[in-house]
C-alpha positions in Angstrom: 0.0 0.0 0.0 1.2 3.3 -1.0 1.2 6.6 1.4 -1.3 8.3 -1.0 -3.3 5.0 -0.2 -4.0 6.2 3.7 -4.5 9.9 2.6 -8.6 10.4 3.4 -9.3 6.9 3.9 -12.0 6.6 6.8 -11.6 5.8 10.1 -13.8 3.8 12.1 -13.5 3.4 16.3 -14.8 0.5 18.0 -18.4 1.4 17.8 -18.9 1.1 14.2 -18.5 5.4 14.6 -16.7 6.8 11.6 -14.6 9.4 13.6 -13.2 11.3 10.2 -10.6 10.9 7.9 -6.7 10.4 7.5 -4.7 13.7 7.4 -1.1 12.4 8.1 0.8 8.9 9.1 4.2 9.3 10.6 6.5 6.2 9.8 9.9 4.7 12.0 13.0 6.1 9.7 14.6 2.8 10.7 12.1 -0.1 9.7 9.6 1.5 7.3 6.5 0.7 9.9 3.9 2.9 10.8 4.1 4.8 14.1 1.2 7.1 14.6 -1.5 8.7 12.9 -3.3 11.9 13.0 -7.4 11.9 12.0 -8.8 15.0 10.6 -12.2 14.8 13.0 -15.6 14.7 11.5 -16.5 17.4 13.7 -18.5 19.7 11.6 -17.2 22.1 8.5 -15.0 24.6 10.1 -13.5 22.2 12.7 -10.1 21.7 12.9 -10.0 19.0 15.5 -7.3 15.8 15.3 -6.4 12.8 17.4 -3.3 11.0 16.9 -3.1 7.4 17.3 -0.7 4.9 17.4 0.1 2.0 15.5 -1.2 -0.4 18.0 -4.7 1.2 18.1 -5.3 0.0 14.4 -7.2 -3.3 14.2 -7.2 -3.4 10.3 -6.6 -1.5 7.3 -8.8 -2.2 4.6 -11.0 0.4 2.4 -11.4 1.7 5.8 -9.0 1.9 8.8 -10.6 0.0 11.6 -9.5 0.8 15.2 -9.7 -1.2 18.4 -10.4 1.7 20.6 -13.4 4.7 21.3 -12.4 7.6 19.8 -14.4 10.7 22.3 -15.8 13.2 19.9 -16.6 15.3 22.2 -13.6 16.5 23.6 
């Protein structure tokens, strides 16, 4: 999979929720995996809300990125 690949793909939490979308996946210099990632939060038009994740908070990547934890949307 390509970076351009994670770029916007959807992000679901635990509940079935989509939370929002990719906006950027930091990778370890050393071994090529992925470390973290920040969501762009579907929190309305003019939001500007993120949550970084990391690595081990990703259940599957498929079309969509599955996660194995809640992501709060309202903080």
């Amino acid at each position: 999979m390509d970076m351009k690949d994670f770029l916007d793909m959807e992000v679901i939490d635990t509940e079935g929720q989509s939370v929002g979308k990719i906006d950027t996946v930091e990778f370890d210099k050393n071994n090529g995996t992925i470390k973290k990632v920040v969501i762009k939060l579907d929190k309305g038009i003019f939001s500007r809300a993120k949550e970084t994740i990391t690595f081990d908070q990703i259940e599957k990547i498929k079309d969509v990125i599955l996660l194995n934890v809640l992501i709060d949307m309202d903080k």
